[in-house]
Phi, psi and omega in degrees: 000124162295155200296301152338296181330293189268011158285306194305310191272348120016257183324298163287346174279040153249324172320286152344308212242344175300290190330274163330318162317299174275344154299317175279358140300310153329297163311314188271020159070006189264356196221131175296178184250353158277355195265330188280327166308323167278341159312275177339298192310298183305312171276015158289308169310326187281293207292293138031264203304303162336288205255020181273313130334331206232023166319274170321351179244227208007281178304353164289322172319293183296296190316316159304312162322304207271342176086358177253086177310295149014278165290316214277327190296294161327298234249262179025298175260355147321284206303320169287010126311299170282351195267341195276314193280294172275063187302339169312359187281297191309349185289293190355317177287032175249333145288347178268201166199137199280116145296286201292331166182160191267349178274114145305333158269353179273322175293306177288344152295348175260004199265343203271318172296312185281353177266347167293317156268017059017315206250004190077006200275071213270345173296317205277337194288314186297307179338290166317292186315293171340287187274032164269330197279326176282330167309331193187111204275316182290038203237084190290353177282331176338294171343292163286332188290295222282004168274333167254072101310275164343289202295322172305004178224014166098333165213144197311301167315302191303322241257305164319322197297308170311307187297328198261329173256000122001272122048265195258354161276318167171352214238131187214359161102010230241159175002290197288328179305305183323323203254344157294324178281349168319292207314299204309296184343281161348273179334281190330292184295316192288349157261336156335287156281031140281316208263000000 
């Protein structure tokens, strides 16, 4: 089982039991509705503070939903920029949780890669992807964006070779990977407009 794999499945089962937790605290009368109401509160505040660093890559998320390749570029390399000055930032995505990877600079280079194969500059595009990949070699979307690269440049082969370790990593483009990157959207916009 790949390191994805056992994320994907992971993920709703930790959701489920939070969930499930406060509900039978809740029900079961050991927790006040204030108390569960100041828990919410405290983690809200706490993801707040938390992603209030990591701003610019949320708005980058978005602005590349929205299509304004640009911006999205721009806010990208703010974040790897400011991430170059402060590494402590990328640790932050250790409070959240990571399917495909937990490196925050390995997503903004591959976020950086896809928009660039978006815009055709596909040298610049492998370029990114490369180091999202050194940063962090199980991280299958670099993979897949360098497979459609490839094919934007005519070959085919390279291009399966990329999609087949994609793949064999965790990412195959397929329904739950769609719905995962919805959420990831999702996630993007509703921080994006906090911040």
């Amino acid at each position: 089982m790949n390191r994805t794999l056992l994320r994907k499945l992971l993920y709703p089962a930790l959701l489920l039991t939070i969930f499930a937790l406060l509900i039978g605290l809740f029900f079961s009368g050991k927790i006040s509705n204030v108390a569960l109401f100041g828990i919410a509160l405290g983690l809200f505040l706490l993801g707040r503070l938390i992603n209030y660093p990591l701003r610019h890559f949320y708005q980058g998320l978005y602005a590349f939903k929205q299509q304004k390749l640009d911006e999205a570029e721009r806010l990208f390399h703010t974040f790897l920029e400011r991430t170059e000055r402060r590494p402590w930032i990328k640790r932050l995505v250790w409070w959240s949780f990571g399917v495909y990877t937990f490196d925050l600079e390995a997503m903004a280079w591959n976020n950086l890669g896809a928009i660039y194969i978006r815009q055709g500059r596909l040298a610049e595009a492998k370029n990114c992807l490369e180091k999202a990949i050194a940063l962090d070699p199980k991280y299958p979307k670099p993979f897949f964006n360098l497979a459609v690269s490839a094919i934007g440049e005519g070959q085919t082969e390279l291009a399966r070779q990329y999609f087949e370790e994609a793949k064999k990593l965790g990412y195959a483009g397929d329904s739950f990977d769609q719905f995962l990157t919805t959420i990831q959207e999702e996630y993007a916009k509703v921080n994006a407009k906090l911040n």
